[in-house]
C-alpha positions as CSV (number, residue, x, y, z in Angstrom):
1,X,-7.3,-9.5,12.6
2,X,-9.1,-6.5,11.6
3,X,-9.0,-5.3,7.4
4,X,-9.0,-1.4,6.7
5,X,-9.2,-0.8,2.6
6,X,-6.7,1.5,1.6
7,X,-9.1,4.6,-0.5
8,X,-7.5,4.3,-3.6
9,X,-8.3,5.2,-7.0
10,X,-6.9,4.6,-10.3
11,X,-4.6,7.9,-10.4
12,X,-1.2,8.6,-8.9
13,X,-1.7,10.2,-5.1
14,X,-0.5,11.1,-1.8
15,X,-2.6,10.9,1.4
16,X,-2.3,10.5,4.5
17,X,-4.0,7.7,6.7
18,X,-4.0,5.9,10.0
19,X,-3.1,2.6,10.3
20,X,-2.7,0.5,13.0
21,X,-2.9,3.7,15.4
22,X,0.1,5.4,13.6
23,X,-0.3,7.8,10.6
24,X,1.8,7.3,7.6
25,X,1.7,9.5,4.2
26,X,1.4,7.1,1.0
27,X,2.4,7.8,-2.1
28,X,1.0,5.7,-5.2
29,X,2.8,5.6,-8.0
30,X,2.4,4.1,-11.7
31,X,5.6,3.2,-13.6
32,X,4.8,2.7,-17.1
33,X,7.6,0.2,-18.1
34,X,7.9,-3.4,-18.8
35,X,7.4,-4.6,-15.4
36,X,6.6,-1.1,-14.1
37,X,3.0,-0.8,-12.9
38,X,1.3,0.4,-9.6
39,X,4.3,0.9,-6.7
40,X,3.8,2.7,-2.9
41,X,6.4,4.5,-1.0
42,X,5.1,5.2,3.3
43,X,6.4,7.9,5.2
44,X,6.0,8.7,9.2
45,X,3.4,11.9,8.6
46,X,4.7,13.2,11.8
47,X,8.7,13.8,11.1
48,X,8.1,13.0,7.6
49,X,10.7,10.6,7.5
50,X,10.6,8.1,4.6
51,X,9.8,4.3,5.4
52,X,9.9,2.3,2.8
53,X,10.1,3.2,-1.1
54,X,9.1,1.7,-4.3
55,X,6.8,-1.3,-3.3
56,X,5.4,-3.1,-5.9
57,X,1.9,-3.4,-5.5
58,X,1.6,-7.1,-6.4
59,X,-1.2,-9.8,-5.3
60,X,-1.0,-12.9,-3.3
61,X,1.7,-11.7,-0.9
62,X,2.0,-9.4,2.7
63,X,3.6,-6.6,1.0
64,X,5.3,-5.7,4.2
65,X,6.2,-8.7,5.2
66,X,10.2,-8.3,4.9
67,X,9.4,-5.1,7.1
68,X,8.2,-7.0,10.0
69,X,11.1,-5.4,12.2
70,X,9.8,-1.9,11.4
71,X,6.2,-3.1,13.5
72,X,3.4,-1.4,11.4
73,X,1.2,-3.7,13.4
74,X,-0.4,-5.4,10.4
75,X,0.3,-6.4,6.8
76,X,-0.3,-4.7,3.8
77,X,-2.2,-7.3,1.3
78,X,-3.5,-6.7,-2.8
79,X,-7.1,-8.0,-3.6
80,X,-8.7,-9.1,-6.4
81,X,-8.2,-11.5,-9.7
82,X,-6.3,-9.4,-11.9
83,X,-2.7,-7.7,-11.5
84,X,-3.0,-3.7,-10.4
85,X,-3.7,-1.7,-13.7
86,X,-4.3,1.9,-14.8
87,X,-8.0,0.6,-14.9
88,X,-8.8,-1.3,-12.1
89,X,-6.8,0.2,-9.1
90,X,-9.2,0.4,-6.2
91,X,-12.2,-0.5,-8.1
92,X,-11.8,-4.5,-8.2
93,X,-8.0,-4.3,-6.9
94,X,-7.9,-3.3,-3.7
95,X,-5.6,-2.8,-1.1
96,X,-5.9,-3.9,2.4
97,X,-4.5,-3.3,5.6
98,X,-4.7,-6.3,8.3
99,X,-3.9,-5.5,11.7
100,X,-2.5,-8.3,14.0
101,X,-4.9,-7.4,17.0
């Protein structure tokens, strides 16, 4: 496995980025509710077709592991030893993308 960090900051955003040979937009969003907080929606850049939508960015799990029939080619994992926050998004909390090659 190979890890790509996901450039993110501590501010809602849309970018676009290549992983696992395919280019997907992603969308960051922070919901400021009780359980709310930092969530990513992907799209296929190229037709611009949505993917997936409102994917909490939470620690300790393959967030796109229940998407394992849609083949990104890697998982989708959340760093660090504190939950996502307007704070520390990207600068302690990371994102990373594992590839399975």
């Amino acid at each position: 496995m190979a890890d790509y960090l996901v450039p993110l900051t501590p501010e809602p955003q849309r970018f676009s980025i290549a992983l696992a040979g395919k280019t997907y937009t992603l969308v960051v969003r922070w919901f400021a509710a009780p359980e709310g907080g930092w969530h990513v929606d992907m799209e296929d850049t190229a037709t611009g077709t949505p993917l997936l939508a409102g994917i909490p960015l939470v620690a300790g799990c393959n967030l796109l592991e229940q998407y394992a029939h849609m083949e990104f080619g890697g998982e989708l994992w959340v760093t660090g030893d504190l939950p996502p926050s307007l704070e520390n998004l990207g600068s302690g909390v990371d994102v990373v993308f594992s590839t399975y090659a």
